[in-house]
GUKE-955863 format. One record per residue: residue in one letter; x negated, y negated, z of N, C-alpha, C, O in turn. Coordinates in pm, whole numbers. Atoms other than C-alpha are relative to their C-alpha. Example, Ala and Ser with C-alpha at 12.3 -4.5 7.8 and 13.67 -1.06 7.14 Angstrom:
2
["a",[-89,119,0],[-1230,450,780],[-90,-120,0],[-194,-118,66]]
["s",[82,119,-6],[-1367,106,714],[77,-109,73],[26,-220,90]]
This chain:
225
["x",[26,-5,144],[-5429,-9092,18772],[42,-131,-65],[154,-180,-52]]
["x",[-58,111,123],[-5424,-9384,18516],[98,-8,-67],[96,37,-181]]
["x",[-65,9,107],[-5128,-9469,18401],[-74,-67,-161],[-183,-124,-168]]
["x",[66,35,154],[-5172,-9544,17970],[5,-167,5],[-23,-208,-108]]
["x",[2,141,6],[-5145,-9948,18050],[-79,-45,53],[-150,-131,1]]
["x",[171,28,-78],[-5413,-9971,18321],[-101,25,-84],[-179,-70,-94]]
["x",[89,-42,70],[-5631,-9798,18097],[-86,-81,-131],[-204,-102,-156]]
["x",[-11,72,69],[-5555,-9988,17820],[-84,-116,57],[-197,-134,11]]
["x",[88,113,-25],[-5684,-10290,17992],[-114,19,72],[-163,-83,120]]
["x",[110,-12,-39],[-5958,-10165,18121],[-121,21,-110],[-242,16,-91]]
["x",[61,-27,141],[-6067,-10091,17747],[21,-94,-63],[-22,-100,-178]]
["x",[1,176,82],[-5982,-10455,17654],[-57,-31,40],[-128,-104,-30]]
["x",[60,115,-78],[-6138,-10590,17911],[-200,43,-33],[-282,-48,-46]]
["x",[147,-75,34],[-6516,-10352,17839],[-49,-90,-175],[-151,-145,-217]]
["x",[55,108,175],[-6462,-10516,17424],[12,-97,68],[-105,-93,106]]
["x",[15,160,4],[-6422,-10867,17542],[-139,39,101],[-228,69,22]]
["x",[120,12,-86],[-6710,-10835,17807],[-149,4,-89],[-258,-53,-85]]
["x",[144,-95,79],[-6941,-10641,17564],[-77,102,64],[-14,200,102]]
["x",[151,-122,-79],[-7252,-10419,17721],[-56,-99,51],[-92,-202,-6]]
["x",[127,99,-84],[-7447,-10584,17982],[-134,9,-42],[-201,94,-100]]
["x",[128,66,61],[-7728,-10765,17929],[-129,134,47],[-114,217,136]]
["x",[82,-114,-21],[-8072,-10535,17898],[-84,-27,95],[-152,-129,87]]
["x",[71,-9,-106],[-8238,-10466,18208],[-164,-50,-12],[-233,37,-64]]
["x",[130,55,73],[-8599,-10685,18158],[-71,116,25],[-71,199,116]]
["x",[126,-89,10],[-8863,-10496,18061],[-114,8,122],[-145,113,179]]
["x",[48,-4,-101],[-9076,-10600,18310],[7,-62,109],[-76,-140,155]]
["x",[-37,27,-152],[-8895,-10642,18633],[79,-172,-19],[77,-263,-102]]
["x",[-79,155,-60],[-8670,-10939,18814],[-94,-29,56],[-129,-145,34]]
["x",[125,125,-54],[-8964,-11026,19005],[82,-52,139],[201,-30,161]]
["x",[146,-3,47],[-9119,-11149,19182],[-82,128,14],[-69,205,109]]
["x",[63,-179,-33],[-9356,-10824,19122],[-151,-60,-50],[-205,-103,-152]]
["x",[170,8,83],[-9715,-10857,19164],[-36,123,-113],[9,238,-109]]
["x",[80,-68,99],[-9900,-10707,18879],[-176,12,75],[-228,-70,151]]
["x",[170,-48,-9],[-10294,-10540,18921],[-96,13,-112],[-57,90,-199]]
["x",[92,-12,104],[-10584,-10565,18688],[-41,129,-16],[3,214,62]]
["x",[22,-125,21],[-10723,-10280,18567],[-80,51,-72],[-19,25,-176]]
["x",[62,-67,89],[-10986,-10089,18358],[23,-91,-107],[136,-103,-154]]
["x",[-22,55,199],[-11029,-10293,18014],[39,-135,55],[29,-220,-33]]
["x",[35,122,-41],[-10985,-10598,18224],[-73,-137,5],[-120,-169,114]]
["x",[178,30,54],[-11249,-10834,18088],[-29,-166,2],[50,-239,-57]]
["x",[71,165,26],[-11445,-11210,18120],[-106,-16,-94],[-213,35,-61]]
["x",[73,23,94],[-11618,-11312,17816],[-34,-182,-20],[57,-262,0]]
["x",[72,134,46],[-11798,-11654,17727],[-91,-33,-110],[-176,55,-124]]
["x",[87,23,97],[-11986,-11807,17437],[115,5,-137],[234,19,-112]]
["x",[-81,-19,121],[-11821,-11791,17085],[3,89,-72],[-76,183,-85]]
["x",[-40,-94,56],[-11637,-11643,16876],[71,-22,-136],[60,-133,-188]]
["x",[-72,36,135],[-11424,-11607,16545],[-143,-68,-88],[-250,-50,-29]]
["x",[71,71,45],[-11643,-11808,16304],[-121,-38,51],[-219,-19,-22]]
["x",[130,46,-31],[-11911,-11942,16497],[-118,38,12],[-131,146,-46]]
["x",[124,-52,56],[-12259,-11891,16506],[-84,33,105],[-194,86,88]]
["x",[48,-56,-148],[-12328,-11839,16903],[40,100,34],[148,143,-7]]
["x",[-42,-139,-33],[-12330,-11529,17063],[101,-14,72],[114,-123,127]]
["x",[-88,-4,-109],[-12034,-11428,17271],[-51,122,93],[-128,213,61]]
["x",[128,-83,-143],[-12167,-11239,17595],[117,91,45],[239,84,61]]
["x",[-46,-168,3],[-12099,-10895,17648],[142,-2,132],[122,-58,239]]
["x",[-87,-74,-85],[-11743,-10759,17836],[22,20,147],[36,131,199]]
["x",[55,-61,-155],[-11773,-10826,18220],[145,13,78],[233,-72,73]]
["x",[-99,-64,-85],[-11523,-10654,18440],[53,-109,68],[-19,-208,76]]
["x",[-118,118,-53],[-11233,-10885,18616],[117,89,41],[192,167,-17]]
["x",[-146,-99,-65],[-10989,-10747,18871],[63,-113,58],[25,-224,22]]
["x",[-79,87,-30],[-10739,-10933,19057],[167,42,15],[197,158,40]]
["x",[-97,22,15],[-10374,-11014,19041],[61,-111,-52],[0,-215,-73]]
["x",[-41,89,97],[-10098,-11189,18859],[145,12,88],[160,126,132]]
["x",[-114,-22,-41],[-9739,-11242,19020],[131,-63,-184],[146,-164,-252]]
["x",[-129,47,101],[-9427,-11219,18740],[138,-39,73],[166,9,182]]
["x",[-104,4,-52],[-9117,-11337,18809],[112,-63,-144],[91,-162,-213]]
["x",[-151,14,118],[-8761,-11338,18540],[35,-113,6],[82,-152,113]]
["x",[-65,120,33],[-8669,-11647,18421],[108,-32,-55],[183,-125,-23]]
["x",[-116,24,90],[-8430,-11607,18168],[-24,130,-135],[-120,148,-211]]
["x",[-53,-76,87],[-8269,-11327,17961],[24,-46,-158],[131,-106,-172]]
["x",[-44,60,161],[-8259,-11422,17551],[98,114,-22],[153,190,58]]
["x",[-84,-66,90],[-8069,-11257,17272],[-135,150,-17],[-106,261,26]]
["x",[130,-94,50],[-8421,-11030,17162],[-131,-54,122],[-233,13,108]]
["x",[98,22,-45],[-8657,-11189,17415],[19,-38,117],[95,-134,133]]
["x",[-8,83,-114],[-8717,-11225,17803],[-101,-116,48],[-212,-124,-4]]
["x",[112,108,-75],[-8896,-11521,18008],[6,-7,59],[106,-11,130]]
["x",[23,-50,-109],[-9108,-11490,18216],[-110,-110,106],[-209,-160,52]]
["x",[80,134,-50],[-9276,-11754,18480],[-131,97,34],[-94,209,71]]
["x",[95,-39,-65],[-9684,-11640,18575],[-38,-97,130],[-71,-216,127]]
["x",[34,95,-131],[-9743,-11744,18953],[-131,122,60],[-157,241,40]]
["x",[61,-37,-107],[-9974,-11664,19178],[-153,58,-70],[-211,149,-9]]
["x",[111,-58,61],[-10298,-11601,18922],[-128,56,101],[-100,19,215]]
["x",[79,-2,-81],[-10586,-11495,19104],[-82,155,-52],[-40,270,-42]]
["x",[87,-86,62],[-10847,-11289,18951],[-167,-41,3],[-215,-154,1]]
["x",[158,-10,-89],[-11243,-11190,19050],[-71,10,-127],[-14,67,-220]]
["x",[119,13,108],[-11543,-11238,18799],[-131,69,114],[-211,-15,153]]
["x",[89,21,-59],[-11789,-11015,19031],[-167,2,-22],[-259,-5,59]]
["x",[167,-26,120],[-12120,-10973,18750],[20,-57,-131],[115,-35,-206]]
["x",[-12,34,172],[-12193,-11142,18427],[-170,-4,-4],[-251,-55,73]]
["x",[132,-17,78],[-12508,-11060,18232],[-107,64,104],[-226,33,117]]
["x",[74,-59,-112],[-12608,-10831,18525],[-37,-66,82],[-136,-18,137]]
["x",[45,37,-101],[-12647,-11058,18761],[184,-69,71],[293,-86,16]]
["x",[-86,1,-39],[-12440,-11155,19051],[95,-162,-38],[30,-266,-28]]
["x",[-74,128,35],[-12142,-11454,18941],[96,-30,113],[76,-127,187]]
["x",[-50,66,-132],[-11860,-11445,19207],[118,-79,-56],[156,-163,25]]
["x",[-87,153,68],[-11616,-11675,19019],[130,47,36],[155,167,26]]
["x",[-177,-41,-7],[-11237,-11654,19095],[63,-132,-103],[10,-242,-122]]
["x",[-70,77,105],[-10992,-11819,18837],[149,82,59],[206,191,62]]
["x",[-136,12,7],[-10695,-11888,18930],[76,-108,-25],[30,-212,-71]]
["x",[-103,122,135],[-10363,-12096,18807],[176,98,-19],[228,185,50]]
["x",[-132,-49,10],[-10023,-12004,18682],[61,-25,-172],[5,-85,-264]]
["x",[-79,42,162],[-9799,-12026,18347],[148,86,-41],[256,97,17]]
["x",[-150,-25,99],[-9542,-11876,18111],[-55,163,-53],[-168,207,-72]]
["x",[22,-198,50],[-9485,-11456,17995],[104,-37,-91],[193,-83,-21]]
["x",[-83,-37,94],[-9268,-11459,17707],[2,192,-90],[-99,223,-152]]
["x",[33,-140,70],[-9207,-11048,17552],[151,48,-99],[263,25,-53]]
["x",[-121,-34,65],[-8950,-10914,17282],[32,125,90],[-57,202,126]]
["x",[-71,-84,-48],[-8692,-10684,17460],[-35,179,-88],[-16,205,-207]]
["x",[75,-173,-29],[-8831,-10281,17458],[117,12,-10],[187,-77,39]]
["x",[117,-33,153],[-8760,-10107,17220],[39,-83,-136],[-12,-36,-238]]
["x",[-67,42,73],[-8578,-10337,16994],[-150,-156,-30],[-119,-262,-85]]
["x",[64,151,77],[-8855,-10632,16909],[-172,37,100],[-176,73,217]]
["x",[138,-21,-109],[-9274,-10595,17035],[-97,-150,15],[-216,-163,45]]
["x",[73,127,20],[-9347,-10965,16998],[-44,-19,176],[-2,52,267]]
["x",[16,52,-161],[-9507,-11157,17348],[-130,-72,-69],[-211,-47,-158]]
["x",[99,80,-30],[-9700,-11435,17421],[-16,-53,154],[60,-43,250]]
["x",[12,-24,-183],[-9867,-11531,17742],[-82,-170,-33],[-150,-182,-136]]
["x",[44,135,-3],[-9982,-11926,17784],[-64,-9,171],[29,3,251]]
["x",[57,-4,-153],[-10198,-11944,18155],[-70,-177,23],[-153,-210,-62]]
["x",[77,59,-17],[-10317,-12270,18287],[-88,63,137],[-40,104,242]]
["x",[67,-61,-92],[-10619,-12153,18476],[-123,-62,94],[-140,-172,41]]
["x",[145,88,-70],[-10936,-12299,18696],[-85,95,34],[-36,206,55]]
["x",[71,-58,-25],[-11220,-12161,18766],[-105,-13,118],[-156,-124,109]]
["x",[65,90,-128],[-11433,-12202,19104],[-107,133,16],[-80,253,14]]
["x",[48,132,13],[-11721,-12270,19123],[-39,-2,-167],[-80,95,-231]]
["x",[22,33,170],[-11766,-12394,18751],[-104,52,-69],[-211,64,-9]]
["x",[108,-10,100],[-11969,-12297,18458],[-15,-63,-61],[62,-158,-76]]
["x",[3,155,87],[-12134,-12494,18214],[120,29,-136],[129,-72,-205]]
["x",[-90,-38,70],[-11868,-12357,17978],[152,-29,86],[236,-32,-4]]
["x",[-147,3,-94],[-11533,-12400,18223],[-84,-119,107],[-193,-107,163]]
["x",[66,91,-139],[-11587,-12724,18469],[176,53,97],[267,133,74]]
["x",[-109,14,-122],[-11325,-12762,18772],[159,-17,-62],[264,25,-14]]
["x",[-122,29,-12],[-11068,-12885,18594],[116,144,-76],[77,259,-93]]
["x",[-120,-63,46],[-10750,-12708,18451],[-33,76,-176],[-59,-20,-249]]
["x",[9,-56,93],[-10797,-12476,18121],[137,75,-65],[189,177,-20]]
["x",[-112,-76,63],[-10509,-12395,17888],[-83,189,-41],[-198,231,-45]]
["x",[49,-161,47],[-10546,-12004,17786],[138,87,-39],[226,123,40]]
["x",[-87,-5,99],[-10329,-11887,17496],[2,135,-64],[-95,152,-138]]
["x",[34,-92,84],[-10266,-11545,17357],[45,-47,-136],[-20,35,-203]]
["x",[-116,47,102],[-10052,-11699,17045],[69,128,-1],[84,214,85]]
["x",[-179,-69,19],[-9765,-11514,16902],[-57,98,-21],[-166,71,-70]]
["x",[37,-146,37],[-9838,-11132,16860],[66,95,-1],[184,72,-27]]
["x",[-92,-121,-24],[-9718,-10772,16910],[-71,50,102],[-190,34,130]]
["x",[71,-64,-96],[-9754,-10581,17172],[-68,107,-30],[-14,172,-120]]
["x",[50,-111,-9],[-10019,-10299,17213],[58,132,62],[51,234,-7]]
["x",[-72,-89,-105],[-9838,-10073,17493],[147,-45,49],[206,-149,17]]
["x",[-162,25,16],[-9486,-10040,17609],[-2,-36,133],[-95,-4,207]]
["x",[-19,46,-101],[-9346,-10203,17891],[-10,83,130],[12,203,110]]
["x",[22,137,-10],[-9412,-10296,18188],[-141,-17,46],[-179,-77,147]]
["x",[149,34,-22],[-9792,-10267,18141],[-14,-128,-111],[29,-140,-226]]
["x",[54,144,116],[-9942,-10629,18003],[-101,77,-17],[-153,148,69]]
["x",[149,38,14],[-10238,-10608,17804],[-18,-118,-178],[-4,-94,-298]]
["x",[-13,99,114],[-10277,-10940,17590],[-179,-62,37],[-242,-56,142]]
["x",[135,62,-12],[-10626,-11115,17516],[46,-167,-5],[135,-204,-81]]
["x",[-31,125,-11],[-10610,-11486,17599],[-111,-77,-61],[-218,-17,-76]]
["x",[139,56,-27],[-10850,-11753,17523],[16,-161,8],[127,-209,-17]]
["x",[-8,120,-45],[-10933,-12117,17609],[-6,-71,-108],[25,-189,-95]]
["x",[-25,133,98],[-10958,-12267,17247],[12,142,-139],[-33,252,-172]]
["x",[-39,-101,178],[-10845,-12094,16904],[-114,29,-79],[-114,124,-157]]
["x",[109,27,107],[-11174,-12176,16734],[-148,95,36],[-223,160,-36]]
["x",[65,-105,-69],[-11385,-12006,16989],[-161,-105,19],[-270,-51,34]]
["x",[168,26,64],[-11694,-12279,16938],[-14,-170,112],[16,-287,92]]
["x",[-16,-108,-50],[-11760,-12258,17224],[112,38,78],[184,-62,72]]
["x",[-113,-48,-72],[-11465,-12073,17457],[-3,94,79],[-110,155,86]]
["x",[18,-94,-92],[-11373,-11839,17714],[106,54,-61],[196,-10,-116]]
["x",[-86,-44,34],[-11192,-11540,17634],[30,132,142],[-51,211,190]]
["x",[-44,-108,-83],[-10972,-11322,17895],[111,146,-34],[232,153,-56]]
["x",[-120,-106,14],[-10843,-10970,17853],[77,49,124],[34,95,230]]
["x",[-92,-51,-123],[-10529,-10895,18050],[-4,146,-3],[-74,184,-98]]
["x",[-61,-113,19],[-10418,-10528,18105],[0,28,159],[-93,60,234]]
["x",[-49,-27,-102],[-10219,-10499,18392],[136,88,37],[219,107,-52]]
["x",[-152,-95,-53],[-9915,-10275,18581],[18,-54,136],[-37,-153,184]]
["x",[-100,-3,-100],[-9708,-10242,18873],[-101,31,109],[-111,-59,191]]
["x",[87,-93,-66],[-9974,-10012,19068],[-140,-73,-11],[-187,-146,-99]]
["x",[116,54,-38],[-10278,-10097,19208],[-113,92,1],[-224,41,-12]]
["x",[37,-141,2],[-10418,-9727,19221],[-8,53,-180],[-66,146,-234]]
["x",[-47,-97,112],[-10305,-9668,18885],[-171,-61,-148],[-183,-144,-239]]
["x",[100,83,86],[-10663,-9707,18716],[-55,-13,-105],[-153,-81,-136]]
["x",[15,27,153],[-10640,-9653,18376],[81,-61,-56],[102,-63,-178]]
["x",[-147,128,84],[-10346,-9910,18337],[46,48,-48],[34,-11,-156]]
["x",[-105,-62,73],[-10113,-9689,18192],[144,19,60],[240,83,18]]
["x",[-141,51,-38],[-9847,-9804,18411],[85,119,69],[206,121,96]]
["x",[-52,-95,-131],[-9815,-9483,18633],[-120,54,90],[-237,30,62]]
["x",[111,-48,-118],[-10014,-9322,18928],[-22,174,-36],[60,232,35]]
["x",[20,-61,-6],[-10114,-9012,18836],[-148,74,18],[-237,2,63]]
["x",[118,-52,-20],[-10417,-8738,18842],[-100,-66,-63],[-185,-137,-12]]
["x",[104,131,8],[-10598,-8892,18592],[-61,-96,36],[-184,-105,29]]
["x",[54,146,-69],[-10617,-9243,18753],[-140,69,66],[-253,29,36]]
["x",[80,-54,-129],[-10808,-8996,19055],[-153,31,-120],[-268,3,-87]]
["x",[98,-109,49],[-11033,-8815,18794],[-47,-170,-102],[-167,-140,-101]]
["x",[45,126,32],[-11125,-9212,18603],[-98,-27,115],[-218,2,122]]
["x",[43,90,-82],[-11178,-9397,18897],[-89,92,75],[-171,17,126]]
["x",[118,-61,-22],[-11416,-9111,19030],[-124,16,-63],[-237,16,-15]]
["x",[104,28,56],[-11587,-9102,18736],[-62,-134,-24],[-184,-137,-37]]
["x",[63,120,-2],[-11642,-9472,18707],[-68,-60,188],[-132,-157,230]]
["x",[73,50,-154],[-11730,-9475,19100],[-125,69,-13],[-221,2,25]]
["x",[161,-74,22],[-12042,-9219,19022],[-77,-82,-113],[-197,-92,-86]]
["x",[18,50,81],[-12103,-9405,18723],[-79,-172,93],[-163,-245,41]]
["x",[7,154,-48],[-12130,-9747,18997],[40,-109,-29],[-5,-221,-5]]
["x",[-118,147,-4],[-11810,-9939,18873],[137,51,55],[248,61,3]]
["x",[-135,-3,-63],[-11579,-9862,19097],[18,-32,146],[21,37,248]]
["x",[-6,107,-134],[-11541,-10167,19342],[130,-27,-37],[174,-119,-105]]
["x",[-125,11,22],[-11201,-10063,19364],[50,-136,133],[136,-224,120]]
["x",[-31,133,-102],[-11214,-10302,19722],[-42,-125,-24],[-17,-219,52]]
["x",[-22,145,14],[-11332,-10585,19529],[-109,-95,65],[-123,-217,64]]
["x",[117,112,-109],[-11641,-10668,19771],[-143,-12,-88],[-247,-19,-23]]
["x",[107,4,98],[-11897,-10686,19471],[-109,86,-10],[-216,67,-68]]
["x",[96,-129,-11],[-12055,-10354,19547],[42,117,-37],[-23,20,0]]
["x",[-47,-139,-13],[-11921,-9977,19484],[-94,85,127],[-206,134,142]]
["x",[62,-104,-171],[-11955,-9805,19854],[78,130,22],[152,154,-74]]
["x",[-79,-71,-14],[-11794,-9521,19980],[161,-66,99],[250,1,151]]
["x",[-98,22,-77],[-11548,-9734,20150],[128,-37,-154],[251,-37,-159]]
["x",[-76,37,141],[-11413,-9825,19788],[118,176,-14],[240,193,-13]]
["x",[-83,-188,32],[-11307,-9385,19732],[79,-48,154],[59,68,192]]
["x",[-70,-41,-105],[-11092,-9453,20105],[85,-79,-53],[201,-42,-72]]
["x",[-112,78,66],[-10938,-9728,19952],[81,15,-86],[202,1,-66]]
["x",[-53,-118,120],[-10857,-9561,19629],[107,59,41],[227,32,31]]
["x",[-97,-79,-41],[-10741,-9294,19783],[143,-13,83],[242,60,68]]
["x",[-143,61,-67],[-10471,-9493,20035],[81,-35,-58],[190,-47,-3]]
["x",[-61,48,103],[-10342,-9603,19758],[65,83,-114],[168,58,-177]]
["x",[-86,-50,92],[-10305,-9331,19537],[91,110,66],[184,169,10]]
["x",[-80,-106,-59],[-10174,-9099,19782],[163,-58,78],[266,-4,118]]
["x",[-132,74,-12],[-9931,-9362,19863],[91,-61,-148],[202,-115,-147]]
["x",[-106,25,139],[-9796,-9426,19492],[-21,-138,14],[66,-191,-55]]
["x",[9,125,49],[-9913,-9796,19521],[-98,-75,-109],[-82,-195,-134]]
């Protein structure tokens, strides 16, 4: 039993320490992240301008996070390992991978919902809109939509939009989990079935929906990954 002097300093020592720092929102990392439903590659302009911007095309992939540094209200966060699939635009086949790396900044859950996400990205093989080289891609300062540790931030390659590329993130932990809501459950199964009858659900990524896509699925969700 404690004597009353041990105690004592064990209750000095908890005020001088304070409460440990808050566990990041989304992970020490490194933790790949998965694209997901609402995932999206867009081109042409936007905001103001007077060109069309071209319809919503599906983009899966991955993103690796990894903890940088703990703030007072905000963590940081390094983006490595970008790598994300463009496999249709304007119904026909595109093929494009963009990848690159950058910076996750997010206010600490539940106390602040700010985040910004900065990506330098490339794109291979080029469009007449994106060449080879290096593309900044900027959500600016915002709030978040959803609670940690699903991303979903819209990025884009110039503020003005005239013309630009714009990318929507919305990613989790899970790779299975296919309505991005940052767990694996029934739903995901009862989505990703209906978007596989539907003929978007190239959950394997090979620019087709087959039945080898539902085996894949399923390894995945019956394994919680």
């Amino acid at each position: 039993m404690l004597d009353a002097l041990t105690a004592f300093s064990y209750v000095a020592a908890a005020c001088c320490l304070g409460p440990p720092p808050p566990y990041p929102n989304y992970g020490v990392g490194p933790t790949t992240y998965h694209l997901h439903r609402g995932s999206t590659y867009q081109s042409g302009c936007y905001g103001d301008c007077a060109c069309a911007l071209s319809a919503a095309e599906s983009m899966r992939g991955t993103l690796v996070v990894r903890l940088q540094n703990i703030g007072n209200a905000t963590d940081f966060y390094g983006i490595e390992s970008v790598n994300f699939v463009v496999p249709r635009f304007g119904g026909q086949p595109f093929n494009r991978t963009i990848t690159g790396s950058g910076d996750f900044l997010a206010g600490q859950f539940p106390f602040a919902d700010h985040q910004n996400m900065q990506l330098q990205l490339s794109i291979a093989p080029a469009t007449p809109l994106w060449s080879n080289a290096p593309m900044t891609f900027d959500s600016e300062f915002g709030s978040r939509t959803i609670d940690p540790p699903v991303i979903d931030i819209l990025l884009q390659s110039d503020p003005v939009g005239c013309p630009g590329v714009r990318l929507h993130l919305r990613a989790s932990w899970f790779r299975s989990d296919w309505n991005g809501d940052g767990a694996v459950s029934m739903q995901d199964l009862f989505d990703f079935l209906a978007d596989y009858f539907a003929g978007n659900g190239d959950y394997a990524l090979s620019g087709t929906t087959s039945v080898q896509d539902v085996f894949a699925f399923l390894d995945d969700w019956f394994g919680q990954e």
